[in-house]
Backbone as CSV, one residue per row, in Angstrom:
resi,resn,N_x,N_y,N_z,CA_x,CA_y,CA_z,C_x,C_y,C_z
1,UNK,12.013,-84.909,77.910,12.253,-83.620,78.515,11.516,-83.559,79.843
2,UNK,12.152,-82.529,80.834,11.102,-82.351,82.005,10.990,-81.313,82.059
3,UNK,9.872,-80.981,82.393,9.328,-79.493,83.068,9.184,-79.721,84.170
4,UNK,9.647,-79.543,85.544,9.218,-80.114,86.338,9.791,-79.581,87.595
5,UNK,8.815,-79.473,89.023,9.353,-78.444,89.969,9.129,-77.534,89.976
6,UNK,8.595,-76.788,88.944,9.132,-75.074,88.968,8.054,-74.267,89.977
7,UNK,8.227,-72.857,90.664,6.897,-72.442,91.083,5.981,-71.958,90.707
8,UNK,5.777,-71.777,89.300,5.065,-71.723,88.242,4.818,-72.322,86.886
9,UNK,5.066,-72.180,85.627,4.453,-73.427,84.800,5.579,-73.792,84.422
10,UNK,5.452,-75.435,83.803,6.283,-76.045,83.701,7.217,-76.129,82.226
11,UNK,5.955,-75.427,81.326,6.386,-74.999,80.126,5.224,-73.903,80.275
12,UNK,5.951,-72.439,79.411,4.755,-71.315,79.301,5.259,-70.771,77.630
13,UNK,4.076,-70.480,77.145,3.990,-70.087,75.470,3.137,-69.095,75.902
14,UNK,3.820,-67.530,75.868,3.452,-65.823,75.702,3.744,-65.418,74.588
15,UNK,2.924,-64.734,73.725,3.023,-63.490,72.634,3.741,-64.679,71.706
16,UNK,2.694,-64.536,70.576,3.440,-64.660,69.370,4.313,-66.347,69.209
17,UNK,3.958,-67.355,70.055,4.284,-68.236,69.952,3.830,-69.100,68.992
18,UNK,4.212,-69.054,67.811,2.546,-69.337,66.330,3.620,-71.124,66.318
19,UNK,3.255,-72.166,65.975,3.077,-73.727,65.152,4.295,-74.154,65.650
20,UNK,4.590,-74.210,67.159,5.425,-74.705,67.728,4.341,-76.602,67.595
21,UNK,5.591,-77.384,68.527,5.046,-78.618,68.672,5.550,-78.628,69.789
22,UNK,4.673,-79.340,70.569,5.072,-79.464,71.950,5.452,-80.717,72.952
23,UNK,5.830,-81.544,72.711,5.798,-83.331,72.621,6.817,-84.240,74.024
24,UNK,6.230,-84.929,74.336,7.595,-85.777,75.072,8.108,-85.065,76.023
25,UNK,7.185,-85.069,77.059,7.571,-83.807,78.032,7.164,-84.284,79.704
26,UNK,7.738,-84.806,80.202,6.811,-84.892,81.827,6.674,-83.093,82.473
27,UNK,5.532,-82.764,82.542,5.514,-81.681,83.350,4.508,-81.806,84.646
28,UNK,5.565,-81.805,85.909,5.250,-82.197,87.152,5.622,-81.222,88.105
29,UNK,4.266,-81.464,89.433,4.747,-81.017,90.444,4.984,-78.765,90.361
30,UNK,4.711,-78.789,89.453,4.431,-77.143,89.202,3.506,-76.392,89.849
31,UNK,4.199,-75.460,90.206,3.135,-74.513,91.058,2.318,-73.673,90.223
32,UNK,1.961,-74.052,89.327,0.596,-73.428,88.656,0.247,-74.518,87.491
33,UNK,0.584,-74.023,86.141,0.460,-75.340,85.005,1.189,-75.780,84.451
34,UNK,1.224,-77.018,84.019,1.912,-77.869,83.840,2.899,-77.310,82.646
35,UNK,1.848,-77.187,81.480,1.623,-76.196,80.215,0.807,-75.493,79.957
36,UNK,1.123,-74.086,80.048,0.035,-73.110,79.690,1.110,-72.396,78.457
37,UNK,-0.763,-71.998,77.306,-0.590,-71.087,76.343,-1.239,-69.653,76.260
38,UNK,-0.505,-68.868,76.136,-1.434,-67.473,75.955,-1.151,-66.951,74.446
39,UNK,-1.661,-66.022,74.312,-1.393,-64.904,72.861,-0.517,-65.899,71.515
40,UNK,-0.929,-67.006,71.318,-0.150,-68.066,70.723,-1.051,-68.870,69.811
41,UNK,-0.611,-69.578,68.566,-1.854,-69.888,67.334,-1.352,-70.899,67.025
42,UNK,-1.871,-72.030,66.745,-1.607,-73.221,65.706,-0.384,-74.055,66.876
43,UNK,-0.698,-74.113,67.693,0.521,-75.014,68.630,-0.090,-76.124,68.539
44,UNK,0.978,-77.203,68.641,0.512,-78.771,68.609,0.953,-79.526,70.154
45,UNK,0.014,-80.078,70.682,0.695,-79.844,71.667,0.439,-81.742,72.473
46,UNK,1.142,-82.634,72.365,0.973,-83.969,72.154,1.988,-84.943,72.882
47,UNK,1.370,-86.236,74.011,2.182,-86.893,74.336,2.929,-86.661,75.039
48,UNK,2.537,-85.705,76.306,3.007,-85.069,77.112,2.519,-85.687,78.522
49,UNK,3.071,-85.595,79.690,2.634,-86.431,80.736,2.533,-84.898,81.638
50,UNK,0.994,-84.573,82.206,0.905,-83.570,83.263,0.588,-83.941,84.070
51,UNK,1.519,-83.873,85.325,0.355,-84.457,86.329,1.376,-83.659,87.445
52,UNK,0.382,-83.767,88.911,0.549,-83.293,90.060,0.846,-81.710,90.400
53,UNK,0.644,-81.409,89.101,0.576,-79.350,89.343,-1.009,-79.251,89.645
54,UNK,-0.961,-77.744,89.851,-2.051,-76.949,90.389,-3.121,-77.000,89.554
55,UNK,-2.914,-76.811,88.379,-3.526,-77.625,87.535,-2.815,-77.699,85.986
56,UNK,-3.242,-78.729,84.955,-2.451,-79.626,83.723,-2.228,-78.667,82.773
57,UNK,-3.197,-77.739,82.387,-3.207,-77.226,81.118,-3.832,-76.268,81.159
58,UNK,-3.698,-75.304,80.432,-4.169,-73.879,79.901,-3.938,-73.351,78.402
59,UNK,-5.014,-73.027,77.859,-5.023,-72.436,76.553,-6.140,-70.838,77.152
60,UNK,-4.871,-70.495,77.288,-5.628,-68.937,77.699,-6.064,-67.792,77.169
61,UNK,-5.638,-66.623,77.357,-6.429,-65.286,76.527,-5.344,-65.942,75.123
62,UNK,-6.732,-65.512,74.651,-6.248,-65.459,72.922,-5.301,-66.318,72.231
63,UNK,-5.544,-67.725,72.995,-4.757,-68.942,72.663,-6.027,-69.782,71.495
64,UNK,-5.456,-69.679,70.196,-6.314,-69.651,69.405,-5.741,-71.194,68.235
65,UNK,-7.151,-71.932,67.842,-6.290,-72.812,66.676,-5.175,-73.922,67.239
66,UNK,-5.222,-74.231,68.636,-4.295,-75.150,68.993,-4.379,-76.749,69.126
67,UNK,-4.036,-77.523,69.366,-4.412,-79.409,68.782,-3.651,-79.400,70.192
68,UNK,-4.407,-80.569,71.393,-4.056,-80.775,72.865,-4.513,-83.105,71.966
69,UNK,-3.271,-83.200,71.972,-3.911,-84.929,71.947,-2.896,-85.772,72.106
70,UNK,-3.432,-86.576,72.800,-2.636,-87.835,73.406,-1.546,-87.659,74.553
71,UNK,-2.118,-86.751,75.136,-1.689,-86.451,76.386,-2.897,-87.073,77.613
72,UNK,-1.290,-87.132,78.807,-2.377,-87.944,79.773,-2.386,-86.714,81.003
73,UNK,-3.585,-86.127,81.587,-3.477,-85.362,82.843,-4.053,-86.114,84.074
74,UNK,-2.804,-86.065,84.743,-3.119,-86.576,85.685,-3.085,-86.087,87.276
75,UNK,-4.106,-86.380,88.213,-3.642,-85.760,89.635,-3.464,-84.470,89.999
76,UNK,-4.002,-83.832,88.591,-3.322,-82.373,89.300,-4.276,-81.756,90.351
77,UNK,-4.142,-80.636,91.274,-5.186,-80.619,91.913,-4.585,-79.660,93.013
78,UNK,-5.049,-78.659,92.916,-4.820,-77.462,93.958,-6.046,-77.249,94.782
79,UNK,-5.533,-78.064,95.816,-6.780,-78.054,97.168,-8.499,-78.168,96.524
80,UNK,-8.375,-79.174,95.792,-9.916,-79.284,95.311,-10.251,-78.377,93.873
81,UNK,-9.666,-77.923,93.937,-9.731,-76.986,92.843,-8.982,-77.037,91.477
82,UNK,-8.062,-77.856,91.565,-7.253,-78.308,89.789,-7.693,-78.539,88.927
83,UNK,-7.398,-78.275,87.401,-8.357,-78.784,86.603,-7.348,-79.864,85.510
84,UNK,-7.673,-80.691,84.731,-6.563,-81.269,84.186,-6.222,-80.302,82.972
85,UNK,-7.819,-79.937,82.346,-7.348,-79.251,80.862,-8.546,-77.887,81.004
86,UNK,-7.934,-76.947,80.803,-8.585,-75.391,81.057,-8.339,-74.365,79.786
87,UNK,-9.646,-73.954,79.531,-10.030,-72.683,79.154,-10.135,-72.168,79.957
88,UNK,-9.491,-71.207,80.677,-10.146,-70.202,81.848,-10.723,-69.055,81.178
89,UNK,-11.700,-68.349,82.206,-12.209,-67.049,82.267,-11.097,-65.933,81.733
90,UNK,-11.112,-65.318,81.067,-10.758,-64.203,80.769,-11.298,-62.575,80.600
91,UNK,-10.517,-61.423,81.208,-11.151,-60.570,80.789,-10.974,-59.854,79.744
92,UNK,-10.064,-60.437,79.004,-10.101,-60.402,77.607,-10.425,-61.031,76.433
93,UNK,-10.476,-61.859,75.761,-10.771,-63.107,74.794,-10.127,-64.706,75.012
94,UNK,-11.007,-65.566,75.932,-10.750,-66.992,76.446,-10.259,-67.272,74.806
95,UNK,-9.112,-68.239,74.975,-9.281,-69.178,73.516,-10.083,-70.110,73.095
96,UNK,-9.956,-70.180,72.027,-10.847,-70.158,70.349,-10.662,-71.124,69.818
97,UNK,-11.567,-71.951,69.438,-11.324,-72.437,68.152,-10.257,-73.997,68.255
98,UNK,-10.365,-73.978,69.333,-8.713,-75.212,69.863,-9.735,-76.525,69.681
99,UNK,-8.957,-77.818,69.177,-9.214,-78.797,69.193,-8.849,-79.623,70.781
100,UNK,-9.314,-80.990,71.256,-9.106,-81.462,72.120,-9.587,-82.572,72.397
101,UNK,-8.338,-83.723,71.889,-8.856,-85.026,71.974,-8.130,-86.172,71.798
102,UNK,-8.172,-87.644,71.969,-7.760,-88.446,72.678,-6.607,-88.518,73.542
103,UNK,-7.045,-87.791,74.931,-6.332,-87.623,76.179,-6.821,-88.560,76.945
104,UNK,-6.258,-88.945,77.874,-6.353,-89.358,79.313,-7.030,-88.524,80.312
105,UNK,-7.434,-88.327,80.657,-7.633,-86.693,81.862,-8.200,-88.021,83.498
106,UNK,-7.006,-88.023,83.929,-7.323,-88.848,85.221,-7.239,-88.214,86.966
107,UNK,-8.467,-88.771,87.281,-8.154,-88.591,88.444,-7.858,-86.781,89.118
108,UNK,-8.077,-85.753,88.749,-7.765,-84.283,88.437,-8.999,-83.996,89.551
109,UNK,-8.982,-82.611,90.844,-10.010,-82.535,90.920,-10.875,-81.943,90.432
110,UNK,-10.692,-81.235,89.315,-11.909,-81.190,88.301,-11.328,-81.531,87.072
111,UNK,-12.183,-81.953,86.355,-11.548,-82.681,84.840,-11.404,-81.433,83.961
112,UNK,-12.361,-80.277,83.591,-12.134,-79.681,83.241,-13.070,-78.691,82.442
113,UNK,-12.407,-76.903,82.053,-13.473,-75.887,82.382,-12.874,-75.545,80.532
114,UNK,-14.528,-74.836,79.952,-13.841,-74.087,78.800,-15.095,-72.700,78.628
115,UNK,-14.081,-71.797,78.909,-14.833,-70.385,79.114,-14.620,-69.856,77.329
116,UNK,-14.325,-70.463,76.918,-14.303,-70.255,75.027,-15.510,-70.320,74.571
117,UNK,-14.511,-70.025,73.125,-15.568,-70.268,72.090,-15.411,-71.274,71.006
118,UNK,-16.393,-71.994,70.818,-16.202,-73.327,69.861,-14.875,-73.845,69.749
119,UNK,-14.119,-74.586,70.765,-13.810,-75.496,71.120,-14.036,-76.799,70.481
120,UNK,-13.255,-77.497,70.185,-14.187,-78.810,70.147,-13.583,-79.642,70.513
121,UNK,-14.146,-80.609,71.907,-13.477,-81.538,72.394,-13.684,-83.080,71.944
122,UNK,-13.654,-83.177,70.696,-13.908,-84.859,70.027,-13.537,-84.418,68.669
123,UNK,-12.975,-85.297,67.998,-13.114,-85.406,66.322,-14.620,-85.645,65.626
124,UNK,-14.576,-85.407,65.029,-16.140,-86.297,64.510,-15.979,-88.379,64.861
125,UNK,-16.941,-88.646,64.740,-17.305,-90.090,64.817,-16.478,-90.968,63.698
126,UNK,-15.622,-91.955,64.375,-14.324,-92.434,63.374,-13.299,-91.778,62.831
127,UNK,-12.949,-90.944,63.276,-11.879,-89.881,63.609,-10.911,-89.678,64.379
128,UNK,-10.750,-90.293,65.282,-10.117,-90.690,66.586,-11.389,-90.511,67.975
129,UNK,-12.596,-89.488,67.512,-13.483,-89.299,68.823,-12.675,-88.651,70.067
130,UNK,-13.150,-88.775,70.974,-12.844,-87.723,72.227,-11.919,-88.205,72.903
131,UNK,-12.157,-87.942,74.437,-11.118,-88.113,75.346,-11.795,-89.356,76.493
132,UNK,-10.714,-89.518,77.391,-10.972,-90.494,78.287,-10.912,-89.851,79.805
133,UNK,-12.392,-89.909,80.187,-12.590,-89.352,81.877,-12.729,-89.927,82.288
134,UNK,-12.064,-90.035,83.888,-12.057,-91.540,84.802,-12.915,-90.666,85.476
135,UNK,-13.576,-89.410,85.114,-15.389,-89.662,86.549,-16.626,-89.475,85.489
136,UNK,-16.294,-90.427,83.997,-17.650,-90.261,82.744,-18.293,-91.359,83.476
137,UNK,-19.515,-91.095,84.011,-20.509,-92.269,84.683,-21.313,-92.785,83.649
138,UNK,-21.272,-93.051,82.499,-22.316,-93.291,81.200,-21.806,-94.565,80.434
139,UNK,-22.651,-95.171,79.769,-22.584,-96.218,79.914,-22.979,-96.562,77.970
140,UNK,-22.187,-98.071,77.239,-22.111,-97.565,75.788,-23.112,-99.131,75.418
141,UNK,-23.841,-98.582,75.277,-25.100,-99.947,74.652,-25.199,-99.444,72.732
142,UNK,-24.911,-98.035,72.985,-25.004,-98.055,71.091,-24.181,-97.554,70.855
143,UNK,-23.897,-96.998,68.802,-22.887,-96.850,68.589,-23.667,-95.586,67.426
144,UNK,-22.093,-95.747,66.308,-22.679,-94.335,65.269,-22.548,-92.863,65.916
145,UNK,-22.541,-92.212,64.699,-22.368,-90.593,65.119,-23.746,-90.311,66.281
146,UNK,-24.717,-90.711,65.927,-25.854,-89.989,66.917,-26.108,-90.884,67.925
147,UNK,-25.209,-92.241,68.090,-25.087,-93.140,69.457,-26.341,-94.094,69.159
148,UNK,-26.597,-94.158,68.179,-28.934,-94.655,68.172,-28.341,-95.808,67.810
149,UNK,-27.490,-96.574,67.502,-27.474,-97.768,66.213,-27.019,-98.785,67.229
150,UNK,-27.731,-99.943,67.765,-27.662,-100.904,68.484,-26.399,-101.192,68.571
151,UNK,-25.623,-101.736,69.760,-23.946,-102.449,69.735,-22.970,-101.332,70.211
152,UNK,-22.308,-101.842,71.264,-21.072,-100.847,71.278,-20.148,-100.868,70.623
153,UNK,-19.715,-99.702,70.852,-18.332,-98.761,70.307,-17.426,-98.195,70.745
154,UNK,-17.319,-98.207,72.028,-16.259,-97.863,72.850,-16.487,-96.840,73.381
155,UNK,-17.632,-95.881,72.716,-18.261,-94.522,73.299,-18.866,-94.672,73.947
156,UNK,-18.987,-93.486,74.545,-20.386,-93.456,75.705,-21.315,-93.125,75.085
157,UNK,-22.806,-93.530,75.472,-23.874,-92.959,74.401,-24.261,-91.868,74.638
158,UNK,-23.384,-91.017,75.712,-23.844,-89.685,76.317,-22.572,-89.013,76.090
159,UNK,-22.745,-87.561,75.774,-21.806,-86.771,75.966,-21.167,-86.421,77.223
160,UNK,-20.398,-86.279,77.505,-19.257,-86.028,78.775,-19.361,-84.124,78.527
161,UNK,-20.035,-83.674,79.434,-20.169,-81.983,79.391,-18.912,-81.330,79.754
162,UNK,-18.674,-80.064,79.085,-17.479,-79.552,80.124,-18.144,-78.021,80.902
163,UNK,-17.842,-78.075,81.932,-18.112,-76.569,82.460,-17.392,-75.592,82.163
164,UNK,-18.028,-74.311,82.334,-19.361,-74.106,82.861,-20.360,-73.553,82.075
165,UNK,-20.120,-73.793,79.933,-21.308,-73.418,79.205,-21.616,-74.737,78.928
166,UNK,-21.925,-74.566,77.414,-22.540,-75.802,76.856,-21.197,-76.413,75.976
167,UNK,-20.210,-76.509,76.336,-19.201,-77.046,75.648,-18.834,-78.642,75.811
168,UNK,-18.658,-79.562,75.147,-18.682,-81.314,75.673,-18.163,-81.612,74.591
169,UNK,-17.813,-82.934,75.228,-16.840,-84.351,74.882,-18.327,-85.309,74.115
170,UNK,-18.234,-85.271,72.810,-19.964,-85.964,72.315,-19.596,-87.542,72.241
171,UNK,-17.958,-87.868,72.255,-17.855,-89.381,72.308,-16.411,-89.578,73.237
172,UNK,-17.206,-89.576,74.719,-15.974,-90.076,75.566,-15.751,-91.027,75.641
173,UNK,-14.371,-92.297,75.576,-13.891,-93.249,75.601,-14.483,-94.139,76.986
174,UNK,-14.647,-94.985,76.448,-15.353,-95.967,77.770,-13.924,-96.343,78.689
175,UNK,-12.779,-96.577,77.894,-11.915,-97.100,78.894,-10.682,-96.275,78.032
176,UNK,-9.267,-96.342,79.243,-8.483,-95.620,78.970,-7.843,-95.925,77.491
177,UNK,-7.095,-94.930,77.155,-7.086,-94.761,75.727,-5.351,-95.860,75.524
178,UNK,-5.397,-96.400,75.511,-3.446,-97.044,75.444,-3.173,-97.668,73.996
179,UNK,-4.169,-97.357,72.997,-3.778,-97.314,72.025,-3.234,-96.542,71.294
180,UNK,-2.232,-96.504,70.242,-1.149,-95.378,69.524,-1.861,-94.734,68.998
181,UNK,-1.799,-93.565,68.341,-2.120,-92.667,67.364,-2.893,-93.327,66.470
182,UNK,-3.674,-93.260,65.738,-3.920,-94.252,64.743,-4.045,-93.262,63.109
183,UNK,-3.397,-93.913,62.134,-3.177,-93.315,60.929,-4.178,-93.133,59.999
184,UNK,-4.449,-91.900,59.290,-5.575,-91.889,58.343,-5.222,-92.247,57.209
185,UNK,-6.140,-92.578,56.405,-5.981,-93.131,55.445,-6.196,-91.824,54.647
186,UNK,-5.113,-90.925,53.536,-5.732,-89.462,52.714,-7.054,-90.291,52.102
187,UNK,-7.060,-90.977,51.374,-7.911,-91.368,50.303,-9.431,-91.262,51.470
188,UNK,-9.258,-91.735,51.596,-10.899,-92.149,52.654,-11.529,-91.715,53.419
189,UNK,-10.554,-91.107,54.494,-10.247,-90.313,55.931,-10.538,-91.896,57.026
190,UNK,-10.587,-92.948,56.910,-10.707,-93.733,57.914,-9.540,-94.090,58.650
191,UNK,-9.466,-94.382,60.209,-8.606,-94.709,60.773,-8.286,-95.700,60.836
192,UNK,-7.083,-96.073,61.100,-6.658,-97.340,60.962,-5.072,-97.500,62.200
193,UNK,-5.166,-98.655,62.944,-3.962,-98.908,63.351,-3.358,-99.943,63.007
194,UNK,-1.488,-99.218,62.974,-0.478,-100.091,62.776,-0.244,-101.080,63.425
């Protein structure tokens, strides 16, 4: 599918948009976002290519409970100011509660803002973990949930912060992510690829 061109977003989810899926989508070149969500719950939103709008993504007022993964943002960037993946400021209730993780987020001029609340941008440790920032300057000498355990892991041993509270990426990908989805196992919860 394309979203693409428009002078505003390239896909938009207002009021009441509850456990859509959102998938297989280039959204380009938009004069605002690529994909933005407002007043909308439980969206899945995956495998989507954003790049060269104003900026990639938005989960906005009262965009609550939503899954952003395996999407790549790229380039977007309104005069210095783009972000790839956004919580913005609201003067009503920023969204909530949204998951966010193994993305791409490249090259964007800002990677990205979450004016929310508990967010969480990583799975836990062996879970799939976080996302991939091409400006994470940190460097992966250990491994394990608390990073302490000698040997890498593909993580950084530092969290990747997001602005402008205390919200972060606790295991950003050392290098870009071009591996598939990878399947859990019910019994175990470990990941595994096909």
């Amino acid at each position: 599918n394309n979203a693409s061109s428009n002078t505003m977003q390239g896909i938009f989810f207002n009021s009441d948009s509850h456990y859509n899926n959102i998938s297989h989508n280039l959204c380009g070149w938009n004069g605002d976002h690529g994909i933005s969500i407002s007043a909308s719950d439980y969206n899945r939103f995956w495998s989507n290519n954003i790049s060269h709008n104003d900026h990639g993504s938005a989960l906005g007022t009262y965009a609550d409970y939503n899954t952003v993964w395996l999407n790549t943002f790229y380039a977007n960037s309104n005069g210095g100011g783009g972000y790839g993946i956004r919580v913005p400021p609201s003067g009503l209730t920023p969204g909530s509660n949204n998951l966010i993780y193994w993305n791409n987020v490249l090259f964007n001029d800002r990677a990205a803002e979450d004016h929310g609340v508990n967010n969480q941008w990583n799975k836990p440790y062996g879970f799939g973990c976080g996302n991939y920032w091409s400006d994470y300057g940190g460097v992966d000498s250990f491994s394990g949930p608390l990073q302490n355990i000698a040997g890498p892991d593909g993580f950084g041993d530092t969290a990747y912060p997001i602005q402008p509270y205390s919200a972060q990426d606790n295991y950003p990908w050392m290098q870009r992510i071009t591996k598939a989805m990878p399947v859990e196992n019910s019994d175990t919860g470990e990941l595994f690829f096909d």
